[in-house]
VOGU-3710 file (C-alpha; in Angstrom, 3 decimals, decimal comma):
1> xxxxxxxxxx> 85,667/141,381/95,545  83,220/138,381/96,165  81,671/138,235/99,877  77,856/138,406/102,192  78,162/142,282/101,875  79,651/143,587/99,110  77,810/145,393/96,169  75,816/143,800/93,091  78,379/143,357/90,268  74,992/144,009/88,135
11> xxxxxxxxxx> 74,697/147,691/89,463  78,462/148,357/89,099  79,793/149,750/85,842  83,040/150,709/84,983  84,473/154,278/84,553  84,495/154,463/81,096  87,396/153,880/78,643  88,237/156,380/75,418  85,291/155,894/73,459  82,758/154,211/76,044
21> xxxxxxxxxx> 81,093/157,614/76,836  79,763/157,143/73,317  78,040/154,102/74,781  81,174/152,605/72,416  82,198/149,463/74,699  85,011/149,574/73,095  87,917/146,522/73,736  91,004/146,953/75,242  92,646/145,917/71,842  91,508/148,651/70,242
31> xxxxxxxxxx> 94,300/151,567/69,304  93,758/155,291/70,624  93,560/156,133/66,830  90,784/153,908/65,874  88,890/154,823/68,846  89,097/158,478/68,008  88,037/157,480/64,548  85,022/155,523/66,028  84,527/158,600/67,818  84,455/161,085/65,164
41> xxxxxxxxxx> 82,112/158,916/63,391  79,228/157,937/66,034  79,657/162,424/66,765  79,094/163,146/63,109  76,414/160,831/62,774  74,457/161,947/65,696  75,102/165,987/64,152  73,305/164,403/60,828  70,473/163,006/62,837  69,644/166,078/65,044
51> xxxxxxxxxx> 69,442/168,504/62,022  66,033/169,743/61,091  65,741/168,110/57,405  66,645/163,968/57,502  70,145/163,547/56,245  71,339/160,534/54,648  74,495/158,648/56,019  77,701/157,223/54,654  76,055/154,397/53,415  73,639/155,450/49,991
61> xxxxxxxxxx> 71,973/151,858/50,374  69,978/152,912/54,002  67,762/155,615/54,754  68,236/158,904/56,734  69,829/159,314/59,963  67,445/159,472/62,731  67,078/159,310/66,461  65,804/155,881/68,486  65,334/154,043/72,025  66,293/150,698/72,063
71> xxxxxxxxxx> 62,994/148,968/73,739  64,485/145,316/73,753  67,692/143,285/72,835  66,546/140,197/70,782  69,024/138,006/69,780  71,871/139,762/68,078  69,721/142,245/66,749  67,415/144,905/68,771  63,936/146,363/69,012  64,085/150,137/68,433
81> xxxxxxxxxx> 61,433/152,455/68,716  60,939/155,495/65,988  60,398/159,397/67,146  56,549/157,786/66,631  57,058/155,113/68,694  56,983/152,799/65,688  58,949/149,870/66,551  61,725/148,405/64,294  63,903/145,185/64,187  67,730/146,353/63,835
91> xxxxxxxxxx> 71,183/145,001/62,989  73,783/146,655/65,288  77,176/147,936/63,666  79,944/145,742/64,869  82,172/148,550/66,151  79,282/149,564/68,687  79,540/146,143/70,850  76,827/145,427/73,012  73,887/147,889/73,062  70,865/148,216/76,629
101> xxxxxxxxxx> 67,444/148,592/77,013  67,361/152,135/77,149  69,835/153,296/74,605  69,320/156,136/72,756  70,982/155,089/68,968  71,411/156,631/65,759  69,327/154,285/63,401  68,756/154,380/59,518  66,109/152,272/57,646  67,127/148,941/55,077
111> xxxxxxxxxx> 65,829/148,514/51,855  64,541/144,976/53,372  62,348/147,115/55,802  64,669/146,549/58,951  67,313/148,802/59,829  70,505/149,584/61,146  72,127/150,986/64,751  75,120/153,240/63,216  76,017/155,677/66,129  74,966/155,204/70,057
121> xxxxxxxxxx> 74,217/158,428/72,427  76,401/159,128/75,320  75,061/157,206/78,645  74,549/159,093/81,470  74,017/155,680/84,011  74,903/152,261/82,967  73,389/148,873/85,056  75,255/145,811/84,422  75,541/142,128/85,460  77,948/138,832/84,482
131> xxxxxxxxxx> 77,558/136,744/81,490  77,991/133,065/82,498  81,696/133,751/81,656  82,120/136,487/84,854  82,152/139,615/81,935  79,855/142,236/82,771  77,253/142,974/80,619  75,011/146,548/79,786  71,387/145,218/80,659  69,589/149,117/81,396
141> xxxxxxxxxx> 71,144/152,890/80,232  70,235/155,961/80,980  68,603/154,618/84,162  67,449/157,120/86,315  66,450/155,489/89,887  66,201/151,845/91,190  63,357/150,694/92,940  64,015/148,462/95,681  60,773/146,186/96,925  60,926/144,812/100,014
151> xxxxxxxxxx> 57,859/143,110/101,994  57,452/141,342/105,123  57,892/138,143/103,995  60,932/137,070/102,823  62,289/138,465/106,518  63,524/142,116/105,860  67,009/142,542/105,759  68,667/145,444/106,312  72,084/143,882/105,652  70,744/143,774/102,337
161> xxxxxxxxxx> 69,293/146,970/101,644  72,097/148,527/102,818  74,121/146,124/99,763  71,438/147,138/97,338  71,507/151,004/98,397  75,521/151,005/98,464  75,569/149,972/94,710  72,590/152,298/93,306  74,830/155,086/94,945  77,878/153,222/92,570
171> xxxxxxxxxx> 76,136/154,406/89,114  74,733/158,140/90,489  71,199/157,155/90,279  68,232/157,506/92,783  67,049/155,117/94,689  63,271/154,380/96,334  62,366/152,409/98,852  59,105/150,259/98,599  57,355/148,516/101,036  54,898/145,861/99,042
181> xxxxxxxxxx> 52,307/143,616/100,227  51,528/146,192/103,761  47,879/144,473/103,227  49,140/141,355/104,721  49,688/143,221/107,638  47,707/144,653/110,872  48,453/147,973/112,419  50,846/146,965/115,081  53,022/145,080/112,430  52,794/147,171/110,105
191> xxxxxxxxxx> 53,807/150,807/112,501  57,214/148,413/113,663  58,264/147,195/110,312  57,817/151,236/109,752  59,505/152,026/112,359  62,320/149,422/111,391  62,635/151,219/107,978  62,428/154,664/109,367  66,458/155,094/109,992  66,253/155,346/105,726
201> xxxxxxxxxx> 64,033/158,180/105,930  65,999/160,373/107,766  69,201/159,812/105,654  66,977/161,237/102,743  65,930/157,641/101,173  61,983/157,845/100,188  59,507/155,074/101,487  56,581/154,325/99,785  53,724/151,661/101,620  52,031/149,921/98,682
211> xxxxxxxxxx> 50,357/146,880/97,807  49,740/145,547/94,293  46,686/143,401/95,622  44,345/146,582/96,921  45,955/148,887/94,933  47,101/150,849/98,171  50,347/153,043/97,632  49,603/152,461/93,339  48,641/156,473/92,729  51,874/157,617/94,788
221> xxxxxxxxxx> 54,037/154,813/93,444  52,960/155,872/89,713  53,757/159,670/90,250  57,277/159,019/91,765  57,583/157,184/88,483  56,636/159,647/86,298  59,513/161,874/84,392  62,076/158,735/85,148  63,469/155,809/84,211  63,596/153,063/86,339
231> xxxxxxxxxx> 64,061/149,373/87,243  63,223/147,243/89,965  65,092/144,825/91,942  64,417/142,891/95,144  64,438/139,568/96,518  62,244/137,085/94,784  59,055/136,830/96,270  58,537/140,419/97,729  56,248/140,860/94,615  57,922/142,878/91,755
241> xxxxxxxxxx> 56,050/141,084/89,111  52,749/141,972/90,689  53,457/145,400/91,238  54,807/145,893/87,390  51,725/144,233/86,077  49,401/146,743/88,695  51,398/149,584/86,816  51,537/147,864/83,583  48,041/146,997/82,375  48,432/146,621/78,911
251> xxxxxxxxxx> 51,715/144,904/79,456  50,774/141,607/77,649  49,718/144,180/74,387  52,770/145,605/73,955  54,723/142,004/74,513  52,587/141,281/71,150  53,519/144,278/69,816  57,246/143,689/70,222  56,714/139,997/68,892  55,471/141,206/65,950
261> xxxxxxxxxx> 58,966/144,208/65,011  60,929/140,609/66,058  59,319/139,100/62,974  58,858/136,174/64,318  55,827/135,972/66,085  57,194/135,253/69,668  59,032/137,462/72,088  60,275/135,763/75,328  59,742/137,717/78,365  63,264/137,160/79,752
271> xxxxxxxxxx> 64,898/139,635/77,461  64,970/143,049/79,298  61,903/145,640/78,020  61,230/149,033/78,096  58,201/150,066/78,713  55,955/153,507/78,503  54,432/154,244/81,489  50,545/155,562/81,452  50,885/158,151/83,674  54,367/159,188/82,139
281> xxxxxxxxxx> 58,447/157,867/82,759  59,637/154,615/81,554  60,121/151,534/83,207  62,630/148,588/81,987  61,235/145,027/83,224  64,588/143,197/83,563  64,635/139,843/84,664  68,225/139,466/85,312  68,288/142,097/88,269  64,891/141,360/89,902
291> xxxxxxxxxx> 67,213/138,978/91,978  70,782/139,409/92,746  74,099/138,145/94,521  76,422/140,630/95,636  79,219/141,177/94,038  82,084/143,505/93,439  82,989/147,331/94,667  85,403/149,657/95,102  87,170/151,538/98,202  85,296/154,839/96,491
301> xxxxxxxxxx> 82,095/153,628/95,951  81,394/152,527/99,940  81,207/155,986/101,279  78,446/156,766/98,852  75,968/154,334/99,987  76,474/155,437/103,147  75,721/159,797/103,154  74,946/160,098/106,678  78,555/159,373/107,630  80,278/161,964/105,302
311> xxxxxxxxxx> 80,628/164,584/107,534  82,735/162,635/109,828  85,000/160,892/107,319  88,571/161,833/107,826  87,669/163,582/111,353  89,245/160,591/113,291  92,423/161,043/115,164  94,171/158,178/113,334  93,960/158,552/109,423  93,443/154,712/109,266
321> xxxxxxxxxx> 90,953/154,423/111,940  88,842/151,211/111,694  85,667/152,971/113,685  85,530/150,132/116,360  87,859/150,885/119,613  90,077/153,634/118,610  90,388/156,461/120,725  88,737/159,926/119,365  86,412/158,095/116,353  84,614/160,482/114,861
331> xxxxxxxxxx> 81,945/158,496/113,822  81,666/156,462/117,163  80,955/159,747/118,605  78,536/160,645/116,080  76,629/157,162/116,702  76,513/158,249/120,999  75,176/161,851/120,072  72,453/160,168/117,897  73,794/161,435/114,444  74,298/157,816/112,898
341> xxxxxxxxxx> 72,243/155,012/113,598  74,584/152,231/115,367  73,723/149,669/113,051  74,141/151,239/110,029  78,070/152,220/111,200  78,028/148,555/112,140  77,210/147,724/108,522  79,417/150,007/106,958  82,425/148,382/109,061  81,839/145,020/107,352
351> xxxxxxxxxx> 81,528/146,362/104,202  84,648/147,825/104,787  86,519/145,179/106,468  85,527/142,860/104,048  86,633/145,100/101,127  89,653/145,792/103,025  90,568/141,954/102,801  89,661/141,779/98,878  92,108/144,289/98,381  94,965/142,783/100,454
361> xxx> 94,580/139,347/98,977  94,256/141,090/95,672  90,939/139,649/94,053
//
């Protein structure tokens, strides 16, 4: 489904196939026997890697089986980090296909002083986007929120957040709210944007009110953090890259440190990285979602981005009511007791109706 308000193709990801909740993105082609065989395999390799002596693997040429996060994709191979947060260049088994930021793998050591990814942990979130051929691709696993940055300037939309919020809710992870650059404002301003953004509050969304330039909002921003995974997204120019340096202050250390595990003594900073936050949690810096265009959903994911209505869904009087001028609408009602704020049923109608259309002319 391609329209204004549908949900980021890069935040949707697939119910998994046999074998993909091994993190196994495995192809259509592939038989239900040798996926089960790809299965066995990655589960006795990750029983080798978790026992308390190091066990060697199937192959007598690389070293023992042992546990690693992938920190960065780089080129066909990928940067994984040891259980010492040594960082190695790997080769990826071909049966594996396409490995995130943020996988947890099954690595053994070469006798060149690389390695190899044999086995890939179940993933409990997935974030993906398009390829330049339409094919989505992992970019961040085992995500556990998304942070959305807004500021005053580009205009607020709440169109938008309501896009981005829909299609967090899509992959089960948390989403936070943060309002950047609140130094640009005065008081007055700053208490109606507030007030603009309050409606997300009371659904159960948190807000945050930072700035990257006085370091107002950092300390609270950094302990939400801690204990998760996370990336951010937002329009481009609400200041993500200012806020993940303010958090990140050794950030252009570590890009030397993962320029030298490459082997080649450069690491462009358009590849998605994981980093180790000071105060604790890990955050992925991923280019490719700090902008997005909306994209694709389905019927099931809509009523997740939208919680507040979910105890009147399916209390209309007409099973296929469109919640604009049928008689006994549950959630028309709701909106003139106070229960839903009008324009977020207003939003959730042109998600729908728009969906609703997608389906019809089957895109």
């Amino acid at each position: 489904m391609r329209h204004a308000f549908a949900v980021s193709r890069q935040f949707y990801s697939p119910r998994p196939l046999a074998g993909e909740s091994l993190g196994v993105q495995a192809s259509r082609r592939l038989t239900q026997r040798q996926q089960a065989r790809i299965q066995h395999s990655q589960d006795r390799r990750r029983h080798r890697a978790n026992q308390p002596e190091p066990v060697c693997g199937d192959d007598s040429s690389l070293g023992p089986e042992q546990t690693g996060l992938v920190i960065t994709p780089y080129g066909r191979a990928l940067i994984v980090e040891d259980q010492d947060r040594g960082l190695h260049r790997c080769a990826v088994r071909q049966n594996l296909g396409r490995l995130a930021c943020g996988d947890r793998v099954i690595w053994q050591a070469s006798s060149s002083g690389e390695g190899v990814v044999t086995a890939v942990a179940e993933r409990r979130s997935l974030l993906t986007r398009p390829d330049y051929r339409g094919q989505l691709r992992p970019v961040a696993a085992n995500l556990d929120a998304v942070v959305v940055v807004l500021a005053p300037f580009p205009e607020l939309s709440e169109s938008l957040i309501d896009g981005y919020l829909t299609a967090i809710a899509a992959i089960g992870v948390q989403a936070l709210l943060v309002l950047n650059k609140v130094d640009l404002l005065d008081p007055p301003a700053l208490a109606a944007l507030t007030h603009r953004l309050e409606t997300y509050r009371r659904i159960g969304y948190s807000l945050l009110l930072v700035s990257s330039h006085t370091a107002h909002g950092l300390a609270e921003l950094r302990n939400w953090l801690s204990g998760r995974t996370s990336v951010f997204a937002g329009q481009s120019g609400v200041g993500k890259s200012s806020l993940i340096k303010a958090l990140l202050p050794d950030r252009d250390i570590r890009i030397q440190a993962v320029s030298a595990a490459t082997g080649h003594g450069s690491h462009t900073t358009s590849a998605s990285t994981l980093y180790h936050l000071p105060d604790g949690g890990d955050l992925i810096d991923s280019p490719g979602v700090r902008s997005f265009e909306l994209g694709e959903i389905r019927p099931g994911d809509l009523e997740r981005g939208f919680p507040e209505l979910a105890p009147y869904l399916g209390r209309c009087r007409f099973s296929d009511c469109h919640h604009e001028v049928e008689p006994d609408c549950a959630l028309r009602e709701a909106v003139q007791r106070g229960e839903i704020a009008p324009r977020r049923l207003e939003s959730y109608r042109q998600l729908r109706t728009a969906l609703d259309t997608a389906v019809k002319s089957g895109r």
